[in-house]
Every structure is written in C-alpha cells, then in structure tokens.
C-alpha positions as CSV (number, residue, x, y, z in Angstrom):
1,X,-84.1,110.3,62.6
2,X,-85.2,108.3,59.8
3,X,-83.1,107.6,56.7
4,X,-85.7,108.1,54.2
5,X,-84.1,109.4,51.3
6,X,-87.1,111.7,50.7
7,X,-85.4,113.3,53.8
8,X,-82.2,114.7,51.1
9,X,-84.9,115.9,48.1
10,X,-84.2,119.7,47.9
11,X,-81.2,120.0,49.7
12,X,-78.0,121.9,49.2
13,X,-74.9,119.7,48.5
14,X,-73.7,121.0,52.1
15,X,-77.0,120.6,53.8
16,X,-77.2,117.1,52.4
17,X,-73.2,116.0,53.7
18,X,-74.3,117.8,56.9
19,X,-77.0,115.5,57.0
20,X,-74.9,112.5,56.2
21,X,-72.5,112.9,59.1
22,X,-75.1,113.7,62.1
23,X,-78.2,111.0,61.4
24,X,-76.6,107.6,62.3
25,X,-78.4,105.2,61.0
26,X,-80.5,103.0,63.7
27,X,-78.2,99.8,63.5
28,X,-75.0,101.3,64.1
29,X,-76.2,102.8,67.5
30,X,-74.8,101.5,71.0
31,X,-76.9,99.8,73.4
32,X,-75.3,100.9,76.7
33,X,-76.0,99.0,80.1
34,X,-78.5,100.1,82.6
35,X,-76.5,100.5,85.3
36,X,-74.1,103.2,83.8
37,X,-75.6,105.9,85.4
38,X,-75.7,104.9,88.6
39,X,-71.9,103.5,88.5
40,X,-70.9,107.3,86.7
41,X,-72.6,108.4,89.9
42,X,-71.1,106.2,92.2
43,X,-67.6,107.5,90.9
44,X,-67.9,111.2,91.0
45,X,-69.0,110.7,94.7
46,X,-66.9,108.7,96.0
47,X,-63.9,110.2,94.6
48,X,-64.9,114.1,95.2
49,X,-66.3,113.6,99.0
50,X,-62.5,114.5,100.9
51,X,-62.8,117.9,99.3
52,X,-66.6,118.4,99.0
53,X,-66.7,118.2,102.8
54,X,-64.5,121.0,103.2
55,X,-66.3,123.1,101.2
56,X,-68.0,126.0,103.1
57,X,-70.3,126.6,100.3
58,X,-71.6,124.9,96.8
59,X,-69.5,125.0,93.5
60,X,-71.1,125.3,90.5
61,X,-68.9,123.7,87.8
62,X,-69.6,124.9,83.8
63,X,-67.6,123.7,80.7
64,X,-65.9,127.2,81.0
65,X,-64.5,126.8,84.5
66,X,-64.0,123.0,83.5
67,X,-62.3,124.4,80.4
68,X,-59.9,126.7,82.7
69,X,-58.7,125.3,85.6
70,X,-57.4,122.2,83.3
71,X,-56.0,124.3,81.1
72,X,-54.2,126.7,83.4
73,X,-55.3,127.2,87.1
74,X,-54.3,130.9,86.9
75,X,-56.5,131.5,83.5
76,X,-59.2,130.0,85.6
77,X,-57.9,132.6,88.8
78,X,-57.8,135.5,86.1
79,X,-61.3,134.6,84.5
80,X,-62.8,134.4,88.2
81,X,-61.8,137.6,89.0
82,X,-62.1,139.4,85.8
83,X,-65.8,140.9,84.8
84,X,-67.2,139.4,81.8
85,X,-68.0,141.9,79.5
86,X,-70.0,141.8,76.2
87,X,-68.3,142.8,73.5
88,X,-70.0,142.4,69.2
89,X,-68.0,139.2,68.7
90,X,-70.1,137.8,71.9
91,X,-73.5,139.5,71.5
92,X,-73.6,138.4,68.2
93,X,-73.0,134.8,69.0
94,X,-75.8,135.4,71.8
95,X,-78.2,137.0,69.1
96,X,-77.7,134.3,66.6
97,X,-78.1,131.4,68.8
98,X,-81.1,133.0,69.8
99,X,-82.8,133.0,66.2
100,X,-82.0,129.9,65.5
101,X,-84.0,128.9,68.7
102,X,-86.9,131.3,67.0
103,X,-86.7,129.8,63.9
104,X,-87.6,125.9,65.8
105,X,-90.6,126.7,68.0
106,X,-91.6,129.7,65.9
107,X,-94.9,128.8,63.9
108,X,-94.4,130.6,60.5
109,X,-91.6,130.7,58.2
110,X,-89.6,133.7,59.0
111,X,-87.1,135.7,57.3
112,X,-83.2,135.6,58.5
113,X,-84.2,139.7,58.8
114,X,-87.0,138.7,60.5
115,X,-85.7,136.4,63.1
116,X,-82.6,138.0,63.7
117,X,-84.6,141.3,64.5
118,X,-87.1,139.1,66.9
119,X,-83.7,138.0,68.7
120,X,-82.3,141.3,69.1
121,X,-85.6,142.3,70.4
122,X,-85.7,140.1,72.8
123,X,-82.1,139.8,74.5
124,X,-82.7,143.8,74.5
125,X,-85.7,143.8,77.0
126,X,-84.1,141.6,79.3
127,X,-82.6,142.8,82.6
128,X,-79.0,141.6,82.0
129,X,-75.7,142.5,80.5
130,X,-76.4,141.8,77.5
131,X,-79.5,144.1,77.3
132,X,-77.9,146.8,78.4
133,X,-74.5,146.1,76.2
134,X,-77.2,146.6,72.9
135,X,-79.3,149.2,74.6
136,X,-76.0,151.6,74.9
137,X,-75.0,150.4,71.5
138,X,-75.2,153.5,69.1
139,X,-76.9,152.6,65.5
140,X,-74.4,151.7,64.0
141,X,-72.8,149.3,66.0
142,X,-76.0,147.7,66.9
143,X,-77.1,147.5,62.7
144,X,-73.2,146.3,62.0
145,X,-74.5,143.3,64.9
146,X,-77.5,142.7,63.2
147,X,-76.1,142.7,59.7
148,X,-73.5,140.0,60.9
149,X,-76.0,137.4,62.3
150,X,-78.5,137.9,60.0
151,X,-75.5,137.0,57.5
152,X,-74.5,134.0,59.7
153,X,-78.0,132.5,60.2
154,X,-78.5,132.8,55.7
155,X,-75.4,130.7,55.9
156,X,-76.6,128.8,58.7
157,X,-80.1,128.0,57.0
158,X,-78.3,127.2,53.6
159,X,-75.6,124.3,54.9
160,X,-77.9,122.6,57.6
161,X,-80.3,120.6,57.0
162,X,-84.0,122.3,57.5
163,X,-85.0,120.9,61.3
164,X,-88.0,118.5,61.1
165,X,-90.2,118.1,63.9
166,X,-90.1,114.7,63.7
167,X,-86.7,114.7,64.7
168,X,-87.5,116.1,68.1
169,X,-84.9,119.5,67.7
170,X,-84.3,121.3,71.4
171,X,-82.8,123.8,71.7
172,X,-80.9,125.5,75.0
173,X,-81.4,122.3,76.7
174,X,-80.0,122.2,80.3
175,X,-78.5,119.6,82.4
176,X,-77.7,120.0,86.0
177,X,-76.3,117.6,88.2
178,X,-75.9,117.5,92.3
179,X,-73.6,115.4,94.2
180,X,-73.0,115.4,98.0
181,X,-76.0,117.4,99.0
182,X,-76.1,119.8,96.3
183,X,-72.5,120.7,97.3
184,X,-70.9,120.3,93.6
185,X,-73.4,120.9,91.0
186,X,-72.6,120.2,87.4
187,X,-74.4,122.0,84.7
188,X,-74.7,122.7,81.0
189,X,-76.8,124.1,78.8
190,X,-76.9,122.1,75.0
191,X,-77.0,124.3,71.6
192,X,-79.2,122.1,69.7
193,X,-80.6,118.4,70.2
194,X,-81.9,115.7,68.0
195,X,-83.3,112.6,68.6
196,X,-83.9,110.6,71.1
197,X,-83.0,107.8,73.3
198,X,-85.3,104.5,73.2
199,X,-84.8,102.8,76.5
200,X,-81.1,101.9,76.9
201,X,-80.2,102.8,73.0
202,X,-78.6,106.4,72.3
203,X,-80.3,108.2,70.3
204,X,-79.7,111.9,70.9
205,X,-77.4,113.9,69.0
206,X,-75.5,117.1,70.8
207,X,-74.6,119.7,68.4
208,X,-73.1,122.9,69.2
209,X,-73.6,126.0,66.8
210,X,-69.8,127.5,66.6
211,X,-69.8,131.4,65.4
212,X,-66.1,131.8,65.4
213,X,-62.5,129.5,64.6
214,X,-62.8,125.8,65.3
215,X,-60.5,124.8,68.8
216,X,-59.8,121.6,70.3
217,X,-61.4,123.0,73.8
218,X,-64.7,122.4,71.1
219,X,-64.4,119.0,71.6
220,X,-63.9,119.0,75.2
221,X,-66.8,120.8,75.9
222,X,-69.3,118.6,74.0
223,X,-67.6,115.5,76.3
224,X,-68.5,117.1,78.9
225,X,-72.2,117.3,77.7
226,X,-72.2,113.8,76.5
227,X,-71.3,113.3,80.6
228,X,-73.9,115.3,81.8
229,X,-76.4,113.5,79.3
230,X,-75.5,110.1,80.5
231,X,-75.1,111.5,84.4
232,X,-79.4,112.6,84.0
233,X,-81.2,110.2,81.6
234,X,-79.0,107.6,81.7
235,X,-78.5,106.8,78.3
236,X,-75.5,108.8,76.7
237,X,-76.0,110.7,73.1
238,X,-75.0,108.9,69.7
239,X,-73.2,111.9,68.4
240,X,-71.2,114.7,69.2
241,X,-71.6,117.3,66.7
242,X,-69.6,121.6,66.5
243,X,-71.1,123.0,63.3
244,X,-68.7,125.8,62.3
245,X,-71.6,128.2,60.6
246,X,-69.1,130.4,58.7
247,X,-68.0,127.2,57.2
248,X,-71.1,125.7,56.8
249,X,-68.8,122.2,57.9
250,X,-69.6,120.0,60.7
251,X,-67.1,117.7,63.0
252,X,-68.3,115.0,64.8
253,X,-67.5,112.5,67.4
254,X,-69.1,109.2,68.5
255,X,-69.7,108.2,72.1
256,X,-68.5,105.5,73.6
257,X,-68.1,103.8,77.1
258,X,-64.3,104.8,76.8
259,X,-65.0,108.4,76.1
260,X,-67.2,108.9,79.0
261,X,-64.5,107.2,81.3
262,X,-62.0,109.7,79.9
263,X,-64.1,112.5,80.4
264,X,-65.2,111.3,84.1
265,X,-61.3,111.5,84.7
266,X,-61.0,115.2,83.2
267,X,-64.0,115.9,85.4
268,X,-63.3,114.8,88.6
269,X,-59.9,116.5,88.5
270,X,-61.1,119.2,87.3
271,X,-63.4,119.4,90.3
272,X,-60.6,118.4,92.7
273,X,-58.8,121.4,91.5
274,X,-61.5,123.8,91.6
275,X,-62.7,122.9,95.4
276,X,-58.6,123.2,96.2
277,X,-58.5,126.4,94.7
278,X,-61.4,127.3,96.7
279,X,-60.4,126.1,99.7
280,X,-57.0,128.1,99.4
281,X,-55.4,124.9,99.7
282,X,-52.9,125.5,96.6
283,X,-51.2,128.0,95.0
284,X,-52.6,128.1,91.3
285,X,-50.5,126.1,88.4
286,X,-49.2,127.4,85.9
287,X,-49.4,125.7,82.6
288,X,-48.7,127.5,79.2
289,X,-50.2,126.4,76.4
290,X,-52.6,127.8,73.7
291,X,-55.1,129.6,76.5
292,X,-52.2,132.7,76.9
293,X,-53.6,133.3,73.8
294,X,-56.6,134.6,75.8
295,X,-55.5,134.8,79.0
296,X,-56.3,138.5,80.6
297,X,-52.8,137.9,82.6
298,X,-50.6,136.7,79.9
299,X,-48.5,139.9,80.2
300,X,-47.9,139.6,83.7
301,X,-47.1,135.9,83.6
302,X,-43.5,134.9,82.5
303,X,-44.2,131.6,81.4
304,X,-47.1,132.6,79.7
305,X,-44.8,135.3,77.9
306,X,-42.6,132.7,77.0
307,X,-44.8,130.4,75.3
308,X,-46.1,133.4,73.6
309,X,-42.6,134.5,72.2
310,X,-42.3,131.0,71.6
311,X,-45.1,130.1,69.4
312,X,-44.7,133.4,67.5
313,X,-41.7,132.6,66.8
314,X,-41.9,129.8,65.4
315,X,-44.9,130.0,63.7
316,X,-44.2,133.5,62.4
317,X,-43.9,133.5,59.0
C-alpha cells in the first residue's frame, strides 16, 4: 500500500488512525527465507504421521475446531455433536460480511441500504441454513436484521479507510492445506486482504471484520491464518489485523518467524488431539476456562460449573 499522504485527504479521524496502524510502511517489512514453507511443511508431517495413519477417514481442521479442542476437548465433543443453528446475532454477522464483499467487487457506489438489501437477497436464495433461517423469519425480525447491519456497515464505511483497488482488497479468501494424502486438511477462509507479497517480502495484511465483543480466541484465529498463508504461498502476511466495527478500533499484530513457530505448536497439538479424539483413543479433557461461558454443556459439567460460580463471583459486582 503506498504511503502517499494524498492517501489520508478526506478521511475521518478514525478512518485515518485505522489507516495508520494496518499500512506498514515498505522498509519495516520482513524478508522471510525461501525455504520456510517447505520446513513448516516438513514439521506438520512428520510430527502428525503416527496418528494420521490411524485415521480411517480425512479430518478437516477449521479455526473453530482448532479453537475448541485447545480450549476444552469436551466444548469441542459438545460443539461436534450439537447442530449449529442460526440465530440474528449470527445471520447478521453473515449478512454484513456479505456487503462488505458487495461493496469491493460491486461497480457503482451503493447505499449501506442498498448493499445490505443485495446481501440479504442473496444469502436468502441460497440452499442452506441460513436461507432458510431468513426465509421463516417473519417481517419483523428479518427488518430488525437488516436495520442492524445496515447500521454496522454506516459505521463500518465511516472508521475504515475507503478500499482502493490499488491495494489489491480480497475478500473471503480461502486457504486449504493437505498433508499425508489429503488425510488432515487445514483450511480457512480470510475476512478481508490487502496487499501483497513481492517474492520473499510480506506484504499481505489479514484483517478480520469482528461484529460482536473483542476475545483473545480473536487473536488466535488470525495466527492460525497467518500459518495457513505462509503453509500456501510461502511468504507469511505483514499484519494481523480484528477490526471491532461497533467500535470502529482496530488491533493488530505483526508476524514474525517466532509467531508462526508458536502457532505450528498450537497446531499440531491441536491436530494430535483431534485425530485422538477421533480415534476413541482418549477420554475428552476437561479444562475450564472462559469457553463455559459458551459451552452447550456447562450445566452438566462440574468443573465447568465451578469456574462459572467462580468467575461470578468474583467478578460480580
């Protein structure tokens, strides 16, 4: 992205400070060794093959099982087994996401109605769950959802910085990775992209659009990306990026050689849990923390109960 300072001329003070914290100017970017993808590769092989090989089918790892089963292997258990559901918190993520994608590849200069209706349009003539969530929505419910995002995309459009086309924006870009004959596949799909990487510099930018509170699992997730970047082109991104639209604020992480090798650790355990799970190998673990907050089974789990008590208690008043 260039650092013209035409580039800030017309800009809110929030679109501008946005701006500030995700373009990284081109000197301060890492030139990362040719052979990191292939050693990355090398690594999540060799130390996955014992359990890939006693898979009896493939194992598609997201961020949201990645998320679970190191968080609590029985929240990743109880999410496996519960039916996802669409609820309006969830469509109207889906639905905003969706406009901003309209509003990059789009032509003409839409509305926030406008583009927000396109969306709903859309994700309503699919064959899916969410189609069929806003299809049996009743009118109000479905103009309450629409009210919402096109409320969270004026905010959106009013604290980002207007995308340039020069800055090469992507959005739902998706990564998939294979290893051990297409056993374990890794796969993500990116919010929003800028940039570029120029041979072995890092260039790219990964930014996530964030509808609701801001949570450290956030941060995990976008390492994971940053993997999965570095795992297909080679080159990992310059920036991590979660812009909290109701805020209209940004956070952002650089990427570095020691936070891939932490987040190839996370990984690969991760994996190893998730093939032992599937194998039947393990009872699941049970490790309290902040995901009983969600957790369908929190109520059934003692120590999950606990923590619960716990943390209400002490944060109570």
């Amino acid at each position: 992205m260039s650092n013209s300072s035409g580039l800030v001329e017309g800009l809110t003070p929030a679109q501008k400070e946005t701006l500030d914290l995700i373009r990284v100017p081109q000197e301060d970017r890492t030139i990362f060794p040719s052979s990191l993808r292939a050693e990355l590769h090398h690594r999540l092989e060799k130390e996955t093959v014992e359990v890939a090989d006693a898979l009896p089918s493939d194992l598609w790892v997201a961020k949201r099982q990645l998320q679970a089963v190191n968080s609590c292997e029985l929240l990743y258990m109880a999410q496996k087994q519960e039916e996802f559901r669409y609820s309006v918190p969830t469509s109207r993520g889906q639905i905003f996401h969706k406009a901003v994608e309209l509003s990059v590849h789009l032509p003409s200069i839409l509305s926030p109605s406008e583009l927000v209706g396109h969306a709903f349009n859309s994700l309503s003539a699919r064959d899916d769950s969410l189609s069929h969530f806003l299809n049996e929505s009743d009118s109000v419910t479905a103009a309450e959802i629409r009210s919402e995002c096109v409320s969270l995309l004026t905010t959106f459009q009013e604290t980002f910085p207007p995308l340039r086309s020069a800055w090469r924006p992507t959005t739902e870009a998706s990564r998939r990775v294979s290893f051990h004959r297409d056993k374990i596949i890794l796969a993500g799909r990116f919010d929003l992209t800028l940039g570029m990487p120029t041979d072995r510099t890092a260039g790219r930018v990964i930014i996530e659009l964030k509808t609701g509170k801001p949570s450290i699992q956030h941060a995990d997730d976008l390492r994971y990306y940053a993997l999965l970047e570095t795992l297909v082109t080679g080159v990992p991104p310059v920036l991590l990026a979660s812009f909290y639209v109701d805020a209209g604020r940004v956070v952002t992480e650089n990427v570095d050689e020691v936070l891939l090798e932490s987040t190839l650790r996370r990984t690969i355990t991760g994996v190893k849990r998730l093939c032992s799970l599937r194998l039947e190998d393990v009872q699941p673990k049970k490790l309290p923390g902040p995901p009983c907050r969600w957790c369908p089974v929190s109520d059934e789990c003692a120590e999950g109960s606990d923590w619960l008590k716990e943390s209400t208690e002490t944060n109570g008043w």
